[in-house]
C-alpha positions as CSV (number, residue, x, y, z in Angstrom):
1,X,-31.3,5.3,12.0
2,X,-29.8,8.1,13.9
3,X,-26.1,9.0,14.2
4,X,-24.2,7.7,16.6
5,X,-22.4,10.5,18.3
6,X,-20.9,9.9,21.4
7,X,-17.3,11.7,21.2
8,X,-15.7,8.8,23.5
9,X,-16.3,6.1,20.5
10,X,-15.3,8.1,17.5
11,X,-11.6,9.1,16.8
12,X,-10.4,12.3,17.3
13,X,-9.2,13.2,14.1
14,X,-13.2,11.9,12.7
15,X,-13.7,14.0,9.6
16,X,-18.2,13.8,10.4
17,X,-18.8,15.7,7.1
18,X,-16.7,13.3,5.6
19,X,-18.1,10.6,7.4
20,X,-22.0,12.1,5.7
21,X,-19.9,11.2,2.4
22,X,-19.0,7.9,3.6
23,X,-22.3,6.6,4.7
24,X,-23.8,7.9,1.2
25,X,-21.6,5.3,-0.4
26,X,-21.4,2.3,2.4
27,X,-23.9,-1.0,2.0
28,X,-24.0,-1.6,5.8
29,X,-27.2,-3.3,6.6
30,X,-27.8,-4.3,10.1
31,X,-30.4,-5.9,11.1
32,X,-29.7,-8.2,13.9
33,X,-32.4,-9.2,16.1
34,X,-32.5,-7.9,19.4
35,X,-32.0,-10.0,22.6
36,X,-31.5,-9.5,26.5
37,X,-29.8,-7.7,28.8
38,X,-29.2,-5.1,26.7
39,X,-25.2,-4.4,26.0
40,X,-24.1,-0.9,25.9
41,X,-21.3,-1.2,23.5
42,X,-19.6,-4.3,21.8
43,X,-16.3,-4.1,23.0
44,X,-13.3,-5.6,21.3
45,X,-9.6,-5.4,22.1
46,X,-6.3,-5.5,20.0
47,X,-2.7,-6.1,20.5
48,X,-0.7,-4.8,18.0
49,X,2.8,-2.8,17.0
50,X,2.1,0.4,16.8
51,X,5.5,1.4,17.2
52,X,8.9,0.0,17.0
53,X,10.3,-1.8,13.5
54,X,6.8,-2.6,12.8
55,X,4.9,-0.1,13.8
56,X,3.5,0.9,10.0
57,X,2.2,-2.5,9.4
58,X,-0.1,-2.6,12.9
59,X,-0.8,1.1,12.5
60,X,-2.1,1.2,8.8
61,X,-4.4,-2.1,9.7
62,X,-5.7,-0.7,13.1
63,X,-6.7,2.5,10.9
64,X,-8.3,0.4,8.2
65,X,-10.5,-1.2,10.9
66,X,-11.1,1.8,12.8
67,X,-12.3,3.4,9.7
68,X,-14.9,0.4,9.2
69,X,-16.1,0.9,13.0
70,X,-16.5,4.5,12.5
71,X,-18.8,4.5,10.2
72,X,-20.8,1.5,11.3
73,X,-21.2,3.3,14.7
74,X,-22.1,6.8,13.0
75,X,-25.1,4.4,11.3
76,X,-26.0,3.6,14.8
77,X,-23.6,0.7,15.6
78,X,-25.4,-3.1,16.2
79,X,-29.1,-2.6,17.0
80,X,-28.1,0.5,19.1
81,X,-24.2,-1.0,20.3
82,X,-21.8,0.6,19.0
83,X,-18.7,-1.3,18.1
84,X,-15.6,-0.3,20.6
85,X,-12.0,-0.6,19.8
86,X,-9.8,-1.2,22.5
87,X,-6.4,-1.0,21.4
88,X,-3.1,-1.7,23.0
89,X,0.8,-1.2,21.9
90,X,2.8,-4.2,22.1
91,X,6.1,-2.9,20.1
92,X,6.0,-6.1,18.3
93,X,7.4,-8.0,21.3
94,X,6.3,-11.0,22.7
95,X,6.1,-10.2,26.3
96,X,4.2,-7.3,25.5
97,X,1.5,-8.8,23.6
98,X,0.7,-11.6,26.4
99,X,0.4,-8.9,29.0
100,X,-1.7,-6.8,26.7
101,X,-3.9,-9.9,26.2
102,X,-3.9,-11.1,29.2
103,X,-5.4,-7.6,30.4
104,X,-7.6,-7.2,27.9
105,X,-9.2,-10.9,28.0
106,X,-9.7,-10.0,31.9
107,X,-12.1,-7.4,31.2
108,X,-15.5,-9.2,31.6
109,X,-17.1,-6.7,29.4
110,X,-14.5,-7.8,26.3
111,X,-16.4,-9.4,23.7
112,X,-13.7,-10.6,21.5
113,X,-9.9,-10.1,20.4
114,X,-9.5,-9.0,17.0
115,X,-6.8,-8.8,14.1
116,X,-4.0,-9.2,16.9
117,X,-0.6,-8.9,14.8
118,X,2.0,-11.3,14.4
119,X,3.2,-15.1,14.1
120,X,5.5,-15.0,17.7
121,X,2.6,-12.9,19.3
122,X,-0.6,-15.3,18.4
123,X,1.3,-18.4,19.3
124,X,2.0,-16.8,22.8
125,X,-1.5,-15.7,23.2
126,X,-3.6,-18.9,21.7
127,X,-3.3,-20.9,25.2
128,X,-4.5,-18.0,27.1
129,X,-7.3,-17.5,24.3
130,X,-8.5,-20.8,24.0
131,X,-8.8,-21.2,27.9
132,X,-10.8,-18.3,28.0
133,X,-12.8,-19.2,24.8
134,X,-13.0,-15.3,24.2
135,X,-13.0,-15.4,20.0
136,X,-9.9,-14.1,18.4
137,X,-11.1,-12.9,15.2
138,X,-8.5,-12.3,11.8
139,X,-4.9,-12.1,13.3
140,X,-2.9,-11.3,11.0
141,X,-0.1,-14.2,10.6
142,X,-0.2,-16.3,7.4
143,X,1.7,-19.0,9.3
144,X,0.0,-22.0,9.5
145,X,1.9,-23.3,13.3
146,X,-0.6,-21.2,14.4
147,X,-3.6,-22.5,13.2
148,X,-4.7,-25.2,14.9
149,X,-7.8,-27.2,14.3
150,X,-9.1,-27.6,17.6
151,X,-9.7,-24.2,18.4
152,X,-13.3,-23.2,17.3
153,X,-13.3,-19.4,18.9
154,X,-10.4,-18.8,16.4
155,X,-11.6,-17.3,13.1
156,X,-8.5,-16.6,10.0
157,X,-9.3,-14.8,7.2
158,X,-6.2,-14.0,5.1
159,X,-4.1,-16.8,3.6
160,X,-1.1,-19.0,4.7
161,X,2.1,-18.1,3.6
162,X,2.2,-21.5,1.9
163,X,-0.4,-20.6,0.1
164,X,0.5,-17.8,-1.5
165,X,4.0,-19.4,-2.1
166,X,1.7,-21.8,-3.7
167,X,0.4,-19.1,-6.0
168,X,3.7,-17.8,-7.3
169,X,4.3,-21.0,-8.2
170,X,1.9,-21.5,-10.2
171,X,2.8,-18.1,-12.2
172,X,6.2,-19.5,-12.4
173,X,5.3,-22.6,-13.7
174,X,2.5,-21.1,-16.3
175,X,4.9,-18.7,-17.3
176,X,7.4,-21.2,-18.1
177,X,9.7,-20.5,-15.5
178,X,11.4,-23.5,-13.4
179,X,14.4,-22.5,-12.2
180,X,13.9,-21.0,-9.1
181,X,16.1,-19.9,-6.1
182,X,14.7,-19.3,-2.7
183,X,15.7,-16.9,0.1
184,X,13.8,-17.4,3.2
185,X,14.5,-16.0,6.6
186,X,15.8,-18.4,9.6
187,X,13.4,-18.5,11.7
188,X,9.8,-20.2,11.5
189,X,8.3,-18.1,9.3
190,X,11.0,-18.4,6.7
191,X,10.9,-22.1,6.8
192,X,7.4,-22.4,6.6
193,X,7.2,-20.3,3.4
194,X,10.5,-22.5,2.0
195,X,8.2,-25.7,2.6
196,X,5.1,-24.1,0.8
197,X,7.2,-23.6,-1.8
198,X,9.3,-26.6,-2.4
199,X,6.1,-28.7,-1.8
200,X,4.3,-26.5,-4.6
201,X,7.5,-27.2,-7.1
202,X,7.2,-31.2,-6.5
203,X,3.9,-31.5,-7.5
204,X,4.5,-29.6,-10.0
205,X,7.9,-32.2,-11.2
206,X,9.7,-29.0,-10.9
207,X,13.7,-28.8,-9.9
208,X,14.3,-28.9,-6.4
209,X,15.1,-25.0,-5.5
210,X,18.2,-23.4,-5.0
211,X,18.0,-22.1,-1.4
212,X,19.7,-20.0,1.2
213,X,18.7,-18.8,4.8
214,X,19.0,-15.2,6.1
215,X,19.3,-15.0,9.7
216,X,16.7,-11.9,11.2
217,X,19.8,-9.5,12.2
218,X,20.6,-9.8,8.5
219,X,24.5,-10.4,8.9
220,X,24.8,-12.9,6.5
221,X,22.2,-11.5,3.9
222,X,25.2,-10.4,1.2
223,X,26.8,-14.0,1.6
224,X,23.3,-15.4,1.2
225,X,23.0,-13.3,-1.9
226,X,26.5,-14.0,-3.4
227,X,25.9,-17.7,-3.2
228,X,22.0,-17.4,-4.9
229,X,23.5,-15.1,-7.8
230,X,26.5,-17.7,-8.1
231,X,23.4,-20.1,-9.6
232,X,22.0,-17.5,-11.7
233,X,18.3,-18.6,-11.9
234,X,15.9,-17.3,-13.6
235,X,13.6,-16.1,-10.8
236,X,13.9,-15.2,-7.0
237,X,11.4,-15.8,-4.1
238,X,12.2,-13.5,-1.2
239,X,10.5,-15.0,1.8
240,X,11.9,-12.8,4.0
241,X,10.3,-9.4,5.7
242,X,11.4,-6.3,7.0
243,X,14.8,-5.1,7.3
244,X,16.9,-8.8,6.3
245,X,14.5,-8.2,3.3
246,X,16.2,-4.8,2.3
247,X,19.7,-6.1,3.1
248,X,19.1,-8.8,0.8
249,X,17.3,-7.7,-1.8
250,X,20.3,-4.8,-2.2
251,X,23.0,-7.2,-2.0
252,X,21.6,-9.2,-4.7
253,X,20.7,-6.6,-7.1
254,X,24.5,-5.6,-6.8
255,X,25.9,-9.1,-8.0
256,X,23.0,-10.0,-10.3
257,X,20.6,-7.6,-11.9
258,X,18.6,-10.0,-14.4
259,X,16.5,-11.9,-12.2
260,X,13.2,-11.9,-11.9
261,X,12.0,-11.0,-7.9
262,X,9.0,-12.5,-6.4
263,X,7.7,-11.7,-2.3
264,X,4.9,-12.3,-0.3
265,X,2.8,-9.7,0.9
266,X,4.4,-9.2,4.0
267,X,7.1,-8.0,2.1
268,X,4.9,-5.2,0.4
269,X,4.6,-2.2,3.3
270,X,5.2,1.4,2.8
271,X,8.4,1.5,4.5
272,X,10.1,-1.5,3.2
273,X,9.2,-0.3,-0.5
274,X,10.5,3.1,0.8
275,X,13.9,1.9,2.0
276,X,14.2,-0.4,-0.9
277,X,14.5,2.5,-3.4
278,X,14.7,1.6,-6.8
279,X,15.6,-1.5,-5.6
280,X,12.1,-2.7,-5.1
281,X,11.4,-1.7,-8.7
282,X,9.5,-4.7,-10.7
283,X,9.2,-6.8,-7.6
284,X,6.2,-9.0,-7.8
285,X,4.5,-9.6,-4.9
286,X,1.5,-11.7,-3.8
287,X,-1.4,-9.6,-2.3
288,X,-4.1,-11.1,-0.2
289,X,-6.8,-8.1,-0.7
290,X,-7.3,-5.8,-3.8
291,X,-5.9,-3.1,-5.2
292,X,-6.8,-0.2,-2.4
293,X,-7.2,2.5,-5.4
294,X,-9.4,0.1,-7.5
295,X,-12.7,2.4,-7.6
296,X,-13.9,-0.9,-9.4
297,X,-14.4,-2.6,-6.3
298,X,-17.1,-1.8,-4.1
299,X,-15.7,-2.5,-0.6
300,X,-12.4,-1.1,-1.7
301,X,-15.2,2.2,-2.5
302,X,-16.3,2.1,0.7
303,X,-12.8,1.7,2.1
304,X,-12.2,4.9,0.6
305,X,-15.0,6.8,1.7
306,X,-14.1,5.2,5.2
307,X,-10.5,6.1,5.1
308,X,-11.3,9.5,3.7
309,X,-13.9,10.3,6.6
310,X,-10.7,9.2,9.3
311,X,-8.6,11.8,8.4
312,X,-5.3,10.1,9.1
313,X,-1.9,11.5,7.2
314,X,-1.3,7.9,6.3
315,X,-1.9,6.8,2.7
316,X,-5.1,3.9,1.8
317,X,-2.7,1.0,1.5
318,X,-3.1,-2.8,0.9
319,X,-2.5,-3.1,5.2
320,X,-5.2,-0.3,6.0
321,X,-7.7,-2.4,3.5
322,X,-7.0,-5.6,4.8
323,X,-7.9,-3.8,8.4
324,X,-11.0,-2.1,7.3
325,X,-12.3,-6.0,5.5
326,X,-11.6,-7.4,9.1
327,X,-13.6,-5.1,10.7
328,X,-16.4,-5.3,8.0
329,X,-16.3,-9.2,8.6
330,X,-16.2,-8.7,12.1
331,X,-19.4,-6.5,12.0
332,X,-21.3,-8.8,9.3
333,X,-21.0,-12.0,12.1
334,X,-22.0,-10.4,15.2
335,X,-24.7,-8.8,13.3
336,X,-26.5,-12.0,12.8
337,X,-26.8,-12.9,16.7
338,X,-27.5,-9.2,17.8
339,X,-25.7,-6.5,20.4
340,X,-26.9,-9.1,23.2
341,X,-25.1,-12.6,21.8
342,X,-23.1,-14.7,23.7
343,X,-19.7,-15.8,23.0
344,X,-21.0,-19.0,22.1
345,X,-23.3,-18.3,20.2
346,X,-21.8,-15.9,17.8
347,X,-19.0,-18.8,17.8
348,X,-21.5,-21.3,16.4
349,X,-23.3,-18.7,14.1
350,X,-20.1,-17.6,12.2
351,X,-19.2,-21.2,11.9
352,X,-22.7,-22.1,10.3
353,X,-22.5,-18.4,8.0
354,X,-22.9,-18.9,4.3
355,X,-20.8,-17.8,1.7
356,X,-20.7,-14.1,2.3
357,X,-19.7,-10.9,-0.4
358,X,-18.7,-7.8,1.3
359,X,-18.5,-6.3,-2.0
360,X,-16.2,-8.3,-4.3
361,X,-14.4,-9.9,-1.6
362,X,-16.0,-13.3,-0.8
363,X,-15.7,-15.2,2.5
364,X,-16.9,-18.5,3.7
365,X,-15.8,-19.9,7.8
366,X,-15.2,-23.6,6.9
367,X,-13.7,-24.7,9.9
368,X,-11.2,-24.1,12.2
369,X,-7.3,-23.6,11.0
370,X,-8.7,-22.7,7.6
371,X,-8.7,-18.9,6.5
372,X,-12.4,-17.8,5.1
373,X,-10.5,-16.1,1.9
374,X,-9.1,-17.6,-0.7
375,X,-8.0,-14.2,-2.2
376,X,-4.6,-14.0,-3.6
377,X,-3.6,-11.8,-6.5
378,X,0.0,-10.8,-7.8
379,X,1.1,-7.2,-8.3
380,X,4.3,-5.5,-9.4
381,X,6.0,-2.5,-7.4
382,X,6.3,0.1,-10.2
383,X,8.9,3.5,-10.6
384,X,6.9,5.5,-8.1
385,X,6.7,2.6,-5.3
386,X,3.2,2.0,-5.6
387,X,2.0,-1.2,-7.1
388,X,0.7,-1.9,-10.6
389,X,-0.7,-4.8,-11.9
């Protein structure tokens, strides 16, 4: 199949020796079957926060998925359609993201929304989508307020928070560890991990948790930690993200240093682990996609190659993989109803897909308001800020 080389889909900064390397390595096999009229590129847009607080979290998983599209497109794209990102910067603010949607949902050549960031920014969007029934594929939100089971064009495939809450737990409890404080942010997201995790410590006949709210401008975070260390548990769950997270997780290390830290993976992005310093040092945190340096993984191989081939200053991170699985997804379900597919049908295909292996990362659409992984894995931030297992 020949190269696809139009200079208007690939990036800029496209590395195309690299990208030889890349294709060398990557399993893609498309073989759709063709339909009519023909489509001259698959278009799909994204709202996401490439600037502002979070800016490194929407950037690292655009990359990751632009990555993926890259290559797919230098092996010719779908039958002959190569895959087109449209992207637009919503800041992380609300507002911005339903205008951005809005726009790109009006653009009758716009296949699909994809891996849209955030819990406030999906719920604003998920009227609009469902009206339209455009598909919003893999937004990245674990909450589960926004995944309702009546919406068949909406396809998850990382975890719930509660879930993963669920899965420290049950390290806790197999460790032998039931005494168990909880710090969650005030807002929805917080409480929804708090839930997860008090609901996983009943069934377990656990001890109700010791818990205390942090409100998102982080003024209270060192009286939230004084009256957590005053109980002196034996471990910590830090449901909290960004920069309450720091404030906390500082405070408390200054009144009690023998605790044993547990977070999410929202937690987990270059910049908090930056900020938190030694601070962050022996943090376990939940992880809903492998290591991104395993070489023992095959996608996370191809990732690599991928991410190599991009050329971007950033470094591979859990994010950027999470991204670049999206996209692979993505790719694997329209390839099964062709360049030419209609909403609908690529709707009804993905719902009737098999179990699928992108390369030792399973996924299987069940139905809708359920995510299609079931991956969750715990690792530990080590001296150097990178994760260990």
């Amino acid at each position: 199949m020949a190269l696809f080389t139009n200079p208007s889909v690939l990036s800029a900064g496209f590395n195309r020796r690299a990208c030889v390397a890349a294709l060398a390595a990557s399993p893609f096999v498309l073989t759709a079957r063709a339909t009519t009229p023909p489509r001259t590129s698959i278009k799909v847009g994204q709202t996401t926060a490439l600037s502002g607080p979070l800016g490194d979290l929407g950037l690292a998983m655009h990359n990751g998925a632009k990555a993926c599209f890259n290559i797919l497109n230098a092996r010719g794209g779908i039958q002959g359609a190569p895959v087109e990102l449209v992207v637009r910067d919503d800041g992380y603010d609300t507002t911005r993201a339903l205008n951005n949607a809005v726009e790109l949902i009006a653009d009758p050549d716009m296949f699909s929304l994809f891996n849209c960031m955030g819990t406030p920014m999906t719920a604003a969007i998920l009227p609009k989508v469902k009206a339209s029934g455009i598909p919003l594929f893999a937004p990245f939100t674990g909450a589960v307020a926004v995944r309702p089971k009546d919406m068949r064009n909406l396809f998850y495939i990382r975890p719930s928070y509660p879930d993963e809450g669920e899965r420290l737990v049950q390290h806790l409890d197999t460790i032998g560890i039931h005494r168990i404080a909880v710090a969650y942010q005030n807002n929805a997201f917080g409480k929804e991990i708090f839930e997860g995790v008090r609901l996983a410590m009943a069934r377990r006949k656990m001890p109700e948790p010791v818990a205390a709210t942090v409100e998102t401008n982080s003024t209270d975070a060192t009286d939230a930690a004084a009256r957590i260390a005053a109980q002196r548990p034996d471990a910590l769950l830090v449901g909290i993200a960004g920069k309450p997270a720091v404030d906390f997780i500082r405070a408390y290390r200054k009144q009690h240093t023998g605790t044993a830290l547990y977070s999410l993976s929202i937690l987990g992005t270059a910049l908090t682990l930056k900020e938190l310093g030694e601070d962050g040092v022996g943090i376990a945190i939940s992880q809903v996609v492998p290591m991104p340096n395993s070489s023992s993984t095959p996608v996370v191989r191809e990732f690599q190659a991928a991410w190599k081939a991009l050329g971007v200053p950033q470094e591979p991170s859990h994010l950027a993989l999470e991204g670049f699985i999206n996209a692979k997804a993505f790719a694997l379900a329209m390839q099964r109803v062709g360049r030419n597919a209609s909403r609908e049908a690529f709707i009804d295909s993905t719902w009737k897909m098999d179990r699928q292996d992108l390369g030792g990362f399973d996924l299987r659409f069940t139905a809708p308001g359920a995510n299609a992984s079931r991956f969750i894995e715990l690792t530990m931030v080590g001296r150097d800020g990178r994760f260990i297992r």
